[in-house]
VOMIDREN-44592 format. One record per atom (N, C-alpha, C): residue in three letters; residue number from 1; atom name; y, x, z. Coordinates in nm, 2 decimals, padded with zeros to 4 digits. Atoms other than C-alpha are relative to their C-alpha. Example, Ala and Ser with C-alpha at 12.3 -4.5 7.8 and 13.67 -1.06 7.14 Angstrom:
REM VOMIDREN-44592
FIVEX  resn  resi  name      c2      c1      c3
FIVEX   ALA     1     N  -00.12   00.09   00.00
FIVEX   ALA     1    CA  -00.45   01.23   00.78
FIVEX   ALA     1     C   00.12   00.09   00.00
FIVEX   SER     2     N  -00.11  -00.09   00.00
FIVEX   SER     2    CA  -00.11   01.37   00.71
FIVEX   SER     2     C   00.11  -00.08   00.08
END
This chain:
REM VOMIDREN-44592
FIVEX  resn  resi  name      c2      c1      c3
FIVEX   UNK     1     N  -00.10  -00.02  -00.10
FIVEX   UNK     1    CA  -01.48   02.37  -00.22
FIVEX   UNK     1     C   00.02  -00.12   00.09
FIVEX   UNK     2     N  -00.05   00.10  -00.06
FIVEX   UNK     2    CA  -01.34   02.18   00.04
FIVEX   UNK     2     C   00.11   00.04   00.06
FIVEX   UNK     3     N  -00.13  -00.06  -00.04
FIVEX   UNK     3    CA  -01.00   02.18   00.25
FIVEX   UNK     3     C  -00.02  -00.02   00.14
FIVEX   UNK     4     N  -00.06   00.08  -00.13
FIVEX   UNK     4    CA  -00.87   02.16   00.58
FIVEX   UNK     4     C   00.16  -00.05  -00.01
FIVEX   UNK     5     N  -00.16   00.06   00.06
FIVEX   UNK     5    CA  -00.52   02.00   00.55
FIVEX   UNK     5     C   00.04   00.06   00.19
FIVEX   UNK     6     N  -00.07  -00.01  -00.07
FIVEX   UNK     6    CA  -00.29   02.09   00.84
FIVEX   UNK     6     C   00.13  -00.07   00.00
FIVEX   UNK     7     N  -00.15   00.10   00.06
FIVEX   UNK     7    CA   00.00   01.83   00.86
FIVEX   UNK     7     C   00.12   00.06   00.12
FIVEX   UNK     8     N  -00.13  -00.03  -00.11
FIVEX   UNK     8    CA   00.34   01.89   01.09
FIVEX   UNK     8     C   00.14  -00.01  -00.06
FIVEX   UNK     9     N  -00.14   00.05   00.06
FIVEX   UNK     9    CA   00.70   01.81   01.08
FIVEX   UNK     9     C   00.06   00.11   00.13
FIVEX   UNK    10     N  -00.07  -00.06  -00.14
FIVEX   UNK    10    CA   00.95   01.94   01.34
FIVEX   UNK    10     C   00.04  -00.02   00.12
FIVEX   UNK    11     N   00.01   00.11  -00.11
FIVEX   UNK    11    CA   00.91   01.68   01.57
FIVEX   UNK    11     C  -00.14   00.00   00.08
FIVEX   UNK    12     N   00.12   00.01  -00.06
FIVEX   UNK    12    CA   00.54   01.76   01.60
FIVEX   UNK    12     C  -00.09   00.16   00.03
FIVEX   UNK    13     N   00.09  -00.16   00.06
FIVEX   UNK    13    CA   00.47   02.13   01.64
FIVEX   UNK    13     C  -00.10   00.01   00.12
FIVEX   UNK    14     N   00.15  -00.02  -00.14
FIVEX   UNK    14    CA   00.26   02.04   02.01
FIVEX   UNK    14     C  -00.14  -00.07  -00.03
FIVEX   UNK    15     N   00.11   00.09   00.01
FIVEX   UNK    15    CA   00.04   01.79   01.83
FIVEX   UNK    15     C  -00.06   00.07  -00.13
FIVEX   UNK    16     N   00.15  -00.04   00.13
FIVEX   UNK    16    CA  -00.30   01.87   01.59
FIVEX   UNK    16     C  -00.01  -00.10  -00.09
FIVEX   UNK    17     N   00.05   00.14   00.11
FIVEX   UNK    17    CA  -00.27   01.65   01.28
FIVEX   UNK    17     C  -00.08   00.12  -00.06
FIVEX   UNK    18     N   00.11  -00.06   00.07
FIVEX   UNK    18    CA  -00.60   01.87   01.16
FIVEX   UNK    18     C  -00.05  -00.13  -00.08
FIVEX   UNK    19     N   00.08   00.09   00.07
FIVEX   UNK    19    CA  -00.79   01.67   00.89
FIVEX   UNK    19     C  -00.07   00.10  -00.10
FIVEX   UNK    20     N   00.11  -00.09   00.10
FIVEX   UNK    20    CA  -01.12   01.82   00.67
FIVEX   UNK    20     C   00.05  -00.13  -00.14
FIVEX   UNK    21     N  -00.03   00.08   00.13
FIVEX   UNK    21    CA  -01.10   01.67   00.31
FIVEX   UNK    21     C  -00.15   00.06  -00.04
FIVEX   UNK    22     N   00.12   00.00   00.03
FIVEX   UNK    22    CA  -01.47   01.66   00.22
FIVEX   UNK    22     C  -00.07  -00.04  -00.07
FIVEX   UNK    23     N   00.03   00.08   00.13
FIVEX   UNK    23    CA  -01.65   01.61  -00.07
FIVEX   UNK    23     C  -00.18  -00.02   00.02
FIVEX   UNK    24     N   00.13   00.03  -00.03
FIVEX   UNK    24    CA  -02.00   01.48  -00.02
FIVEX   UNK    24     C  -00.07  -00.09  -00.09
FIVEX   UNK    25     N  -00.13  -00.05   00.09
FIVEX   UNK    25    CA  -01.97   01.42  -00.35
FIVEX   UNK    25     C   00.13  -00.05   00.02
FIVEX   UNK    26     N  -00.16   00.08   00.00
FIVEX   UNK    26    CA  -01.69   01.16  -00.27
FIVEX   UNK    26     C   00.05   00.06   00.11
FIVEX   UNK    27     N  -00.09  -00.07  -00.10
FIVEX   UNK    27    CA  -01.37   01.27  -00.10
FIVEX   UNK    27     C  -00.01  -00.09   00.11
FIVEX   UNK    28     N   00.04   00.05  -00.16
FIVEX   UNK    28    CA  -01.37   01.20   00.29
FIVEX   UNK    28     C   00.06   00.05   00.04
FIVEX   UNK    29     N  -00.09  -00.05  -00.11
FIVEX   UNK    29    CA  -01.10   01.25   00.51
FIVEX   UNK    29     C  -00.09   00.00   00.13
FIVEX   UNK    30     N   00.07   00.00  -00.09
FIVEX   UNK    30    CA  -01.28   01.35   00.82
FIVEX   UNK    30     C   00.09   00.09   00.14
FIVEX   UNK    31     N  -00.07  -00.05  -00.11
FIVEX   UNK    31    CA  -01.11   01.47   01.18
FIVEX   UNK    31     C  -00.14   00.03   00.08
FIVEX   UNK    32     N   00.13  -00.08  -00.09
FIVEX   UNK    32    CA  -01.44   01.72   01.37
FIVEX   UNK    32     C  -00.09  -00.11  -00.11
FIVEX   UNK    33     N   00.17   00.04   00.11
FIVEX   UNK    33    CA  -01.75   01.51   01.26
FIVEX   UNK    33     C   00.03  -00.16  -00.04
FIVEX   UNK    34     N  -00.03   00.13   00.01
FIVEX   UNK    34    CA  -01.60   01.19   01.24
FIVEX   UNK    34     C   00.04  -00.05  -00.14
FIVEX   UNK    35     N  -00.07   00.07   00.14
FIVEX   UNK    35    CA  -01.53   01.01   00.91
FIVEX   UNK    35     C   00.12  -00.10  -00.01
FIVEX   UNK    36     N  -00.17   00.11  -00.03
FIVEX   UNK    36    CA  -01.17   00.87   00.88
FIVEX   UNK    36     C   00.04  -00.10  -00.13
FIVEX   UNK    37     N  -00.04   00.05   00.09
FIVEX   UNK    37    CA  -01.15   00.73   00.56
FIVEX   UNK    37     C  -00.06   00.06  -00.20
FIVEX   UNK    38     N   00.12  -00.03   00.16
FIVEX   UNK    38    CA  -01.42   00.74   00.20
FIVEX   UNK    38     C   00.10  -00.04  -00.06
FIVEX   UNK    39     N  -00.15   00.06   00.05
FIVEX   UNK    39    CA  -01.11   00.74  -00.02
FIVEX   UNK    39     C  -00.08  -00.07  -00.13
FIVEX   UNK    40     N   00.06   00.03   00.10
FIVEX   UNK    40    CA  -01.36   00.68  -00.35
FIVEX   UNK    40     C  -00.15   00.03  -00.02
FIVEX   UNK    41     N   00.15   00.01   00.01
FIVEX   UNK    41    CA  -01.69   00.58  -00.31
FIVEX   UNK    41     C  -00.07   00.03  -00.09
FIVEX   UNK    42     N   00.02  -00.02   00.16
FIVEX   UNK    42    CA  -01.76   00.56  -00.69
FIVEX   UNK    42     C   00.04   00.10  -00.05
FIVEX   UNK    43     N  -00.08  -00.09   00.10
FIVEX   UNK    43    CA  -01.58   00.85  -00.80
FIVEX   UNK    43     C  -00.02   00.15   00.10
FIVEX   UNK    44     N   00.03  -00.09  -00.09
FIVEX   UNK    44    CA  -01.63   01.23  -00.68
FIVEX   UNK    44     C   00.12   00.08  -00.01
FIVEX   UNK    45     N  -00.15  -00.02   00.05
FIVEX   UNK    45    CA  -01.25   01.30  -00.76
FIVEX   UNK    45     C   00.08  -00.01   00.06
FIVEX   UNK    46     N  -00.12   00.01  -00.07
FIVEX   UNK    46    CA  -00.95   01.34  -00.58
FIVEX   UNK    46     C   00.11  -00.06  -00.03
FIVEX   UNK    47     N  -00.07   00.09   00.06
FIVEX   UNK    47    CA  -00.73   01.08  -00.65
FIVEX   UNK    47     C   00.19   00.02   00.06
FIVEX   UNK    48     N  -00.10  -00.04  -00.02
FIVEX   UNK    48    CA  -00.37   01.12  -00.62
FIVEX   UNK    48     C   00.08  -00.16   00.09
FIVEX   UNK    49     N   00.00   00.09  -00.08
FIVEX   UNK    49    CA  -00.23   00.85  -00.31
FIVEX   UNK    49     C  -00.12   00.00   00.15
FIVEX   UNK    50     N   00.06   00.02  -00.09
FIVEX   UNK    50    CA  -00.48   00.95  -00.08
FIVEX   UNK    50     C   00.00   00.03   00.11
FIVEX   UNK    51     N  -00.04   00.00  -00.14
FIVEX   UNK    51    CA  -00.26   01.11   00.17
FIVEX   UNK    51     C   00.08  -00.10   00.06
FIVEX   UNK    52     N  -00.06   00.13  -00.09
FIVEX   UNK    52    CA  -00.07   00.81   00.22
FIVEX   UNK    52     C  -00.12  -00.08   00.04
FIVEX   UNK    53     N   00.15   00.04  -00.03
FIVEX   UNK    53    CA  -00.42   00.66   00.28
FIVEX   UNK    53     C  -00.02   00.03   00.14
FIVEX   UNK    54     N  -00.03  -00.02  -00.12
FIVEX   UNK    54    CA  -00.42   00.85   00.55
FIVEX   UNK    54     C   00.08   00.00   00.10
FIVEX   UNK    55     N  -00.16   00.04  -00.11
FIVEX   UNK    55    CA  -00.06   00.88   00.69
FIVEX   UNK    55     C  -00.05  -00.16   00.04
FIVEX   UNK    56     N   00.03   00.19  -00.03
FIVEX   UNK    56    CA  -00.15   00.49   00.72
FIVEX   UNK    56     C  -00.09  -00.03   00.09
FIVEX   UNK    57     N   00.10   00.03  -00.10
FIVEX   UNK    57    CA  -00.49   00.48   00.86
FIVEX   UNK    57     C   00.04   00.07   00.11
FIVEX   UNK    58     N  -00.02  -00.08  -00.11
FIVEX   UNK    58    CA  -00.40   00.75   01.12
FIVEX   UNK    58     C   00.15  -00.05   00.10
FIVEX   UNK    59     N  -00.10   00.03  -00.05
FIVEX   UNK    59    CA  -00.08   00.56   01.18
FIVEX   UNK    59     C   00.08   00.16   00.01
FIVEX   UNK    60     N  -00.12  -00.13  -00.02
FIVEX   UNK    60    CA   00.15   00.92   01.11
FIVEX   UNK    60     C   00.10  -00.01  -00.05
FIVEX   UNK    61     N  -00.13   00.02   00.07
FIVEX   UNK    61    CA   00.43   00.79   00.96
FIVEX   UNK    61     C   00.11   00.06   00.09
FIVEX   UNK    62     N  -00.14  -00.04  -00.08
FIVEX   UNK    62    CA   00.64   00.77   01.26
FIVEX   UNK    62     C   00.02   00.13   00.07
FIVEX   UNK    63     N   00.08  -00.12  -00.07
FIVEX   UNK    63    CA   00.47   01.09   01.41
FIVEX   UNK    63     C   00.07   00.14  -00.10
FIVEX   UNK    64     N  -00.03  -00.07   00.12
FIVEX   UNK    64    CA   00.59   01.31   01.05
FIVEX   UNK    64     C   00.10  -00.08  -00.04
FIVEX   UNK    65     N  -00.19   00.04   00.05
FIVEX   UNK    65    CA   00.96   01.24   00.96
FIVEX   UNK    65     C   00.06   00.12  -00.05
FIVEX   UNK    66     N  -00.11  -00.13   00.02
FIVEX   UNK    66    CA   01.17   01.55   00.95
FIVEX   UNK    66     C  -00.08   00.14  -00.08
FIVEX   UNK    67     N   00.03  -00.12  -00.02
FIVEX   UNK    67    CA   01.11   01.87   00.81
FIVEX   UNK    67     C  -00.18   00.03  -00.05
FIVEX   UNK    68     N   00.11   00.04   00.00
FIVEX   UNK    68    CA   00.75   01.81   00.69
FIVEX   UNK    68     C  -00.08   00.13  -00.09
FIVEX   UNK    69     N   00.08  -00.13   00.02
FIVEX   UNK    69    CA   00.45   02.11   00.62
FIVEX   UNK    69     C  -00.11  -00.04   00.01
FIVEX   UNK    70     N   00.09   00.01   00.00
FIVEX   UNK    70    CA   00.13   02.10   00.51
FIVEX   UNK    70     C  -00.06   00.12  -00.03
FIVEX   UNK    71     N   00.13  -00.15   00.02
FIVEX   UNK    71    CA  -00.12   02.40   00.53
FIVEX   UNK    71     C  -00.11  -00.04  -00.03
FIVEX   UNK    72     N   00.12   00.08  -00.02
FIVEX   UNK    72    CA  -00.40   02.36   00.36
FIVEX   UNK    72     C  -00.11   00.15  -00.04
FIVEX   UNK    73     N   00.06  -00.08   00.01
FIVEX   UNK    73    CA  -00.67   02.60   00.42
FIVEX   UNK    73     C  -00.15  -00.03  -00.12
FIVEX   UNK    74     N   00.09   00.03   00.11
FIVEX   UNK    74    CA  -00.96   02.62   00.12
FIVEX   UNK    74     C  -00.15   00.08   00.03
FIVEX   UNK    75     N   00.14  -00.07  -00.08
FIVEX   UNK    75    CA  -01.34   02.69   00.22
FIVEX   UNK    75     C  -00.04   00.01  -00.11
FIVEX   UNK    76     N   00.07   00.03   00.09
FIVEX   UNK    76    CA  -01.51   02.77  -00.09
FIVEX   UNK    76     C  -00.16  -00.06  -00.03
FIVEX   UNK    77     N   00.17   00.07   00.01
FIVEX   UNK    77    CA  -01.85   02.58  -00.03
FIVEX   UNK    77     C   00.03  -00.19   00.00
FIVEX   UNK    78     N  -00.02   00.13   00.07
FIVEX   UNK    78    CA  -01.86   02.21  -00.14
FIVEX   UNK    78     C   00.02  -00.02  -00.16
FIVEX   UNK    79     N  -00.05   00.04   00.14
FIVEX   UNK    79    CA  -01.82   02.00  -00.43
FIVEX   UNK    79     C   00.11  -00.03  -00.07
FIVEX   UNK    80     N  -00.15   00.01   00.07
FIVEX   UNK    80    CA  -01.46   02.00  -00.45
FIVEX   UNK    80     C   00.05   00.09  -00.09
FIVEX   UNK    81     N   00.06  -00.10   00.12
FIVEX   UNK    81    CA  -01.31   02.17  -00.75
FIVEX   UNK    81     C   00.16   00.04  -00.01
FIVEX   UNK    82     N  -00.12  -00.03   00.04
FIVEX   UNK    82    CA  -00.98   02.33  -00.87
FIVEX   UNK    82     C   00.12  -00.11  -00.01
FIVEX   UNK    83     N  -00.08   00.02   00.05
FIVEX   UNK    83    CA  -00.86   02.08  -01.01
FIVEX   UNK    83     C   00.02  -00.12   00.15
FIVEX   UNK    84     N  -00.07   00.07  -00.13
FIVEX   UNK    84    CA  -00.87   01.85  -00.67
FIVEX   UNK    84     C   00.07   00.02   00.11
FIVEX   UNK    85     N  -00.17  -00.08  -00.09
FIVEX   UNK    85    CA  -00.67   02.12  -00.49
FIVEX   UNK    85     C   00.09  -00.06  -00.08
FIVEX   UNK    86     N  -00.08  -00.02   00.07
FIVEX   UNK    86    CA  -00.46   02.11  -00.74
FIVEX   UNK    86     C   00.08  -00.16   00.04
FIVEX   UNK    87     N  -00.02   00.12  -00.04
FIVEX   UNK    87    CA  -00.44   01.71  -00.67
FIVEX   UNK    87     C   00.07   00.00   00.13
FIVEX   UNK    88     N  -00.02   00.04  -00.14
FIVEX   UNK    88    CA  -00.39   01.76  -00.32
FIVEX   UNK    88     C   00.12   00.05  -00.01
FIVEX   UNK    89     N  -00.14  -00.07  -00.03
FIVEX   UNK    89    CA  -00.10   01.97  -00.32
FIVEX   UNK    89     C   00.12  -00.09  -00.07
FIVEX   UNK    90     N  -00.09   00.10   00.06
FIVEX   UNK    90    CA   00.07   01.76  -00.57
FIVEX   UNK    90     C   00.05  -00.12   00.07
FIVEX   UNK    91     N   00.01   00.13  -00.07
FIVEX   UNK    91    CA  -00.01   01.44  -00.36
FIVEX   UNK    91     C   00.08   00.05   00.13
FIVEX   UNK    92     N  -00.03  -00.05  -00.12
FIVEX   UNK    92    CA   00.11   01.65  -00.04
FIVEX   UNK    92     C   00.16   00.02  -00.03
FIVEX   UNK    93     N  -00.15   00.02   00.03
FIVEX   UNK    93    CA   00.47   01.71  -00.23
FIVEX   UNK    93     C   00.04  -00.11  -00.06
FIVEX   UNK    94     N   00.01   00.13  -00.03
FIVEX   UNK    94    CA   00.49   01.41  -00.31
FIVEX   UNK    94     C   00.03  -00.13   00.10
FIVEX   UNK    95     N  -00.02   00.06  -00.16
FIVEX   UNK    95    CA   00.47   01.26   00.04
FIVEX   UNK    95     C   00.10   00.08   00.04
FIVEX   UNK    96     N  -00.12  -00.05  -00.07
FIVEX   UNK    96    CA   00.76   01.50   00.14
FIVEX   UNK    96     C  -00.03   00.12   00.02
FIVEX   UNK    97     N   00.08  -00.11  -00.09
FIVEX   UNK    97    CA   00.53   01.78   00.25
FIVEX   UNK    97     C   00.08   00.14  -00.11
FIVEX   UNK    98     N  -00.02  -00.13   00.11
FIVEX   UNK    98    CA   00.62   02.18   00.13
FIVEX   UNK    98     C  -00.14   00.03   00.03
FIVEX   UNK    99     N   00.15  -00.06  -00.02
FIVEX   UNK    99    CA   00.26   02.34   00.11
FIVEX   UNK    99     C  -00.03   00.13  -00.03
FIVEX   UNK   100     N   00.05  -00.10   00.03
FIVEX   UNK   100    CA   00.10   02.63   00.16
FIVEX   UNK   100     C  -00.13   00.02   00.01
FIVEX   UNK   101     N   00.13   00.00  -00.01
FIVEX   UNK   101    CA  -00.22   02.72   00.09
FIVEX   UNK   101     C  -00.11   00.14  -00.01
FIVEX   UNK   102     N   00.09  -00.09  -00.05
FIVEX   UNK   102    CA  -00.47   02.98   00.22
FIVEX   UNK   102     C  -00.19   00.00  -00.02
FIVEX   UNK   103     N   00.11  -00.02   00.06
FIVEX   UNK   103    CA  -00.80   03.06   00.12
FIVEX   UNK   103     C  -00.10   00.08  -00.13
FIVEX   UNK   104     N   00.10  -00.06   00.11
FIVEX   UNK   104    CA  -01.06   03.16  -00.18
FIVEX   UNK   104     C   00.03  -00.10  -00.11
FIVEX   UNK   105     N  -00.06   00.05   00.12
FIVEX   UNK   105    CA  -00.86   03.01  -00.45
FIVEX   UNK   105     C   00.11   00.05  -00.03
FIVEX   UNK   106     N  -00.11  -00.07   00.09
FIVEX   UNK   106    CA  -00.57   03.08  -00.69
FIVEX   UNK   106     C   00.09  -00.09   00.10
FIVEX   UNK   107     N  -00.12   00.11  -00.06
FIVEX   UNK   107    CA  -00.24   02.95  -00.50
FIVEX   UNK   107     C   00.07  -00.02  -00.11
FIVEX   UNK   108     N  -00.11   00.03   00.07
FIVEX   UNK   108    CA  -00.10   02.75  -00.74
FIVEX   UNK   108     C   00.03  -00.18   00.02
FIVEX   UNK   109     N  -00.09   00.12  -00.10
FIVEX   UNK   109    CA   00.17   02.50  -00.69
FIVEX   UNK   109     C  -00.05  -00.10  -00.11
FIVEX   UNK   110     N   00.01   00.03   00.13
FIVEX   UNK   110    CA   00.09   02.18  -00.96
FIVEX   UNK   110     C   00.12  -00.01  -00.04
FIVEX   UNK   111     N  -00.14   00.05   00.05
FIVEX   UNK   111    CA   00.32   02.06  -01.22
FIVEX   UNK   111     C   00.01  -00.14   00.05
FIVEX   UNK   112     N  -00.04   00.17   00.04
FIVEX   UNK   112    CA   00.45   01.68  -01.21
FIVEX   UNK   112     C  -00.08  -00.04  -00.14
FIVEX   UNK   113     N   00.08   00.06   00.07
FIVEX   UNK   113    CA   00.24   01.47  -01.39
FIVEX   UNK   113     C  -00.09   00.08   00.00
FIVEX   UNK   114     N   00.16  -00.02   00.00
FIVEX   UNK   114    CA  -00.11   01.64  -01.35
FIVEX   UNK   114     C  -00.04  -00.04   00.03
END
């Protein structure tokens, strides 16, 4: 699998915080073809901290404040796997985000501590 993340708050509903999350095998935040950020060169795993990784590099802090929503659409082709959805959404509530998620997977929310 892989994802597309969709970010937005209520401050930002004219702006495109689109981001791919792409596993090649290592995760890769990528915006169109561009690479934004190899969160784990060594590791083909989805690590939990790696949307502040990006909030950061992308500078979105001040951009995402209020009200915050992540959609994250799921392609099933790649090397990503259940269990690094499963990471991401955690990681995404976590950051403040509520999430929904669309695609060719089970929608499930995780627990705390997975």
């Amino acid at each position: 699998m892989h994802f597309t993340v969709h970010l937005r708050s209520r401050e930002t509903y004219e702006d495109d915080f689109s981001y791919g999350l792409v596993f090649t095998p290592c995760p890769i935040w990528v915006k169109g073809q561009r690479s934004i950020l190899n969160l784990n060169p060594s590791r083909p795993d989805y690590c939990l901290g790696s949307v502040q990784r990006l909030i950061q590099k992308e500078h979105l802090g001040e951009k995402l404040k209020e009200e915050k929503e992540a959609i994250i659409l799921v392609h099933p082709i790649g090397h990503g796997s259940a269990e690094d959805l499963a990471n991401l959404q955690l990681d995404l509530i976590q950051e403040g985000f509520t999430v929904k998620v669309f695609g060719a997977s089970e929608n499930k929310v995780p627990r705390s501590g997975a």
